[in-house]
N, C-alpha and C positions, 0 to 999 in steps of 0.2 A: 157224615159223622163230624163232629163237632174238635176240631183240634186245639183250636186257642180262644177264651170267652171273652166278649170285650164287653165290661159291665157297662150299660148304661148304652149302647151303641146303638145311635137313631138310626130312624128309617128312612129310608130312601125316597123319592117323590113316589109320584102315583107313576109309574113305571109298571110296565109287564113284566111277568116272570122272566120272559122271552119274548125277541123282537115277533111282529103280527108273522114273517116270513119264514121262522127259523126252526120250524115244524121239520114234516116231511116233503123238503125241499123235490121238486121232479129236477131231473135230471137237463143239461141244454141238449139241445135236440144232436149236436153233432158227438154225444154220447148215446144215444140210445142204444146206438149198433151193439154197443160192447155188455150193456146190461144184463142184459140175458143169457151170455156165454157161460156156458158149464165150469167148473175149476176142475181139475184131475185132482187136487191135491179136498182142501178144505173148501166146503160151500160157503159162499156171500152168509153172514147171518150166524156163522157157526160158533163156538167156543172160540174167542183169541183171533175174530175176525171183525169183532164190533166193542172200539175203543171209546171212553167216556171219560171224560174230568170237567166236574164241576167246581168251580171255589167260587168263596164269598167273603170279600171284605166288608170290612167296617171300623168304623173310627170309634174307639173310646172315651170314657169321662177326662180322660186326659190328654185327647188329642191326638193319641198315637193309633195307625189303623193297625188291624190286625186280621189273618186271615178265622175269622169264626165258622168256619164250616169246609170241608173237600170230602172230595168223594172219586176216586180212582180208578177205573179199567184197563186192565195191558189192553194196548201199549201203553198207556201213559202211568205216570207214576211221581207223588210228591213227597217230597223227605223234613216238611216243616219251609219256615222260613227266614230270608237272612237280616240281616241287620248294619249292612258295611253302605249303606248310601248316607256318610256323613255328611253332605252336604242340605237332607231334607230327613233328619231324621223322627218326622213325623209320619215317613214312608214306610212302606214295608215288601222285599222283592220276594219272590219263588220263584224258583227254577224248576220245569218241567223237565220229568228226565223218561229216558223208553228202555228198556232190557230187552227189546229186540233189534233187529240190524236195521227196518225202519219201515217204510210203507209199502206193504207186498199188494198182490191182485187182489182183487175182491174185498179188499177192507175198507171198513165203512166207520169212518170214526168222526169221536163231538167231542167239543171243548167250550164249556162256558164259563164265563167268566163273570161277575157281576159286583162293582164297586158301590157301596152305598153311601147317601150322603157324606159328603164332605172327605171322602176316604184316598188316598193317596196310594196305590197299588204301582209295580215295574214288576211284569211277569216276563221271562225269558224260557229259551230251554237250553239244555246243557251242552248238545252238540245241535252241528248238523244235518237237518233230517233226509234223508237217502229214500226215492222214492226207488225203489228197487226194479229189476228189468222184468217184463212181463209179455205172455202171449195169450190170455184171451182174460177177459172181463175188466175192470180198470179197478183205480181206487179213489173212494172221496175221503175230504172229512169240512165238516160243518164248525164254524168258528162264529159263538155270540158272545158279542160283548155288551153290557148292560153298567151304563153309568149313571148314578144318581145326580141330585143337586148335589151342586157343589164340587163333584168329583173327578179324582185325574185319574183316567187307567193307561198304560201302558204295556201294549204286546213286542216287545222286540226284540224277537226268535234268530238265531243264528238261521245260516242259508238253510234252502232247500235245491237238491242237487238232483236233475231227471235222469235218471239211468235210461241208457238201451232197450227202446219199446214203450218206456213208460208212458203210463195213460193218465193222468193225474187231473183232479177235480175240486176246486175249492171253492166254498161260499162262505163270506166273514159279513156277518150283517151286525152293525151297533145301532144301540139306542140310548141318546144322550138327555140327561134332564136340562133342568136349567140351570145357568152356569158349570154347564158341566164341560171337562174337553176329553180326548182321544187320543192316544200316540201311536202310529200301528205301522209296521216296515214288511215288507217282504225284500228276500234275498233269493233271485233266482238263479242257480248255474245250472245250463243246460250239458253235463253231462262230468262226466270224474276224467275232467279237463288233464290229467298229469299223466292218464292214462290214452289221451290221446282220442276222446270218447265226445265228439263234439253235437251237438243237433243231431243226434239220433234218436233221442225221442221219441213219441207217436203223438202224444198232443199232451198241453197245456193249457186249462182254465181255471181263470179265479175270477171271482165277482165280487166287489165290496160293496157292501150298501152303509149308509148312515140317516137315520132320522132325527131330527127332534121334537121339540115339542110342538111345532108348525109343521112336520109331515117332513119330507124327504131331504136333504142334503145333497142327500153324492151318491152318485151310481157310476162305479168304473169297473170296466170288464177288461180283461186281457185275455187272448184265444191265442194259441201258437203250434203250428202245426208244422213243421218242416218237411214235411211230405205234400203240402195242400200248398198251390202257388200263391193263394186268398188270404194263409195263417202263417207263410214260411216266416219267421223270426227274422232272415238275414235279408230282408226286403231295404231296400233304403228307406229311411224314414222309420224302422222300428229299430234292427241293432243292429244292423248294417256289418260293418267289421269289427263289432264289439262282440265279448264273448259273454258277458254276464251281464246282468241289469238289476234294477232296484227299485221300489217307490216306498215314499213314507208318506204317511193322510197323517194330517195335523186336523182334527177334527173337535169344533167347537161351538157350544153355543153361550160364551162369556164377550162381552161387550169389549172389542180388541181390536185396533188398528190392523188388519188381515194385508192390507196393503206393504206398512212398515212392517209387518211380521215375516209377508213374505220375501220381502227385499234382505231380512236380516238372516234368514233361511238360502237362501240364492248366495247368500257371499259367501255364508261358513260351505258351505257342502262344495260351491265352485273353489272352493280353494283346496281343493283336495287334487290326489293323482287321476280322478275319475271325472267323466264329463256329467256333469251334473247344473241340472236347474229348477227353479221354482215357480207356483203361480197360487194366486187364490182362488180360492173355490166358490161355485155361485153362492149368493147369499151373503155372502160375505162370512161365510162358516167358516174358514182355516185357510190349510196351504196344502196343497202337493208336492212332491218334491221328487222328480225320477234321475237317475243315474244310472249311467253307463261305464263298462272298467273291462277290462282283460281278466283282470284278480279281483274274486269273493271280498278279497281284503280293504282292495282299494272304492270296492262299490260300498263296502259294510262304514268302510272310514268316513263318506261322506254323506250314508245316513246318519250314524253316528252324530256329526258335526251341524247334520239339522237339529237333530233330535237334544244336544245341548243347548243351541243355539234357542230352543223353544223352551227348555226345562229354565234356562236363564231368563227368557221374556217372560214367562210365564207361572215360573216358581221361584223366582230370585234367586236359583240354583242350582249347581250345572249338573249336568246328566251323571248319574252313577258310572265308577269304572266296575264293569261286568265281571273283572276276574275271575276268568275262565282259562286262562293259559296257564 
């Protein structure tokens, strides 16, 4: 459905609907187990078990984007959009929001996203999202993002928090035009830390892909399994005696110094309470940026502090304040 018109708003490059991947993704193989498992409660598939959101920006005769098209399934749910990023006010933010407690068994949910030429998008969500405790089948949800020429999209969603048991399953595949770039964060805390609730889990995966218009970028996978000696999280060398972690993909294909960009990403985010650092990506496409912290807060602070640090190289203007508290 059609929320806000933007007269005159160009089209995007010769872009897919949808990245070639972003179908019906199969499962990694150390999921199979669980796919099959019966529910007691509601089946895989059922009413309120397979979540959808699609938006679509686009830029105006006047420069301003706007979102011209969503489309909604609980969980997920959009209330319009804001207008407090004075500092690029040719932007435009949404906040994703859920009416339930958050990702149960068996749920299978999409979110796509797709900014069209020239369009300046910062989508967020409003809390939290709580993959909830579970004993048989898991939960996925599929995340595409589609940026035109010209276009900035930004996903940078408050944590995600694995409850007791949780089996949890992510695939985020983007497709960049030219001169287009990326801003994408995940916040992981493995368990309702205050609760005393640490790596109890059952497993964690996500996969990000990024293409552009020369075929692939970046493939980074993260598997964590606290139970499996192979995926245990608290391994030296993944998060050792940290309790949360983080990564942000700075993904781009505009003609940019990735070297000085990532060195100006490394100083903002190391200069936080979190151990955090930076690198570029092959190809010279962006930066990485992973973080380690005790607190969601202090890991979220120095993606934050890349994610300015890139809004300022790269939009001559620094990253919106979220105002969510």
């Amino acid at each position: 459905m059609a929320t806000e018109e933007a007269a005159g708003a160009s089209d995007a490059s010769a872009l897919p609907e949808t990245p070639a991947d972003a179908g019906e993704r199969a499962f990694p193989p150390e999921f199979e187990a669980y796919v099959d498992e019966p529910l007691a409660q509601t089946a895989v598939g059922s009413p309120g078990k397979v979540g959808e959101l699609e938006a679509r920006f686009a830029r105006d005769d006047g420069g301003k984007t706007r979102l011209v098209e969503d489309y909604a399934r609980v969980p997920y749910h959009l209330s319009g959009t804001l207008g407090h990023d004075r500092g690029r006010p040719d932007g435009t933010t949404v906040y994703v929001q859920s009416p339930t407690g958050g990702v149960a068994q068996g749920d299978r949910n999409r979110m796509a996203l797709r900014a069209e030429a020239d369009a300046l998008a910062h989508v967020s969500t409003q809390s939290a999202t709580k993959v909830l405790a579970m004993n048989a089948n898991c939960a996925r949800v599929d995340q595409t993002f589609v940026v035109g020429d010209g276009a900035h999209l930004e996903y940078v969603p408050e944590q995600t928090i694995l409850h007791d048991g949780a089996r949890y399953c992510q695939e985020t595949a983007v497709t960049l035009g030219r001169d287009a770039t990326a801003f994408l964060t995940e916040t992981v805390v493995p368990g309702r830390l205050a609760r005393e609730e640490a790596f109890e889990f059952e497993r964690y995966y996500a996969r990000t892909t990024v293409d552009g218009p020369g075929g692939r970028l970046l493939a980074d996978t993260t598997h964590l399994a606290p139970d499996d000696p192979h995926a245990d999280p608290r391994r030296a060398g993944v998060l050792d005696d940290y309790a949360v972690f983080g990564t942000a993909y700075l993904a781009t294909t505009r003609d940019v110094d990735c070297e000085a960009l990532s060195e100006r990403l490394h100083g903002r985010a190391s200069d936080t309470a979190a151990r955090a650092a930076a690198s570029t990506l092959p190809k010279d496409a962006g930066v990485v940026v992973r973080a380690l912290g005790d607190r969601a807060s202090d890991v979220r602070a120095a993606l934050h502090a890349a994610w300015d640090a890139s809004s300022r190289a790269l939009r001559d203007a620094p990253a919106p304040d979220q105002r969510k508290n």
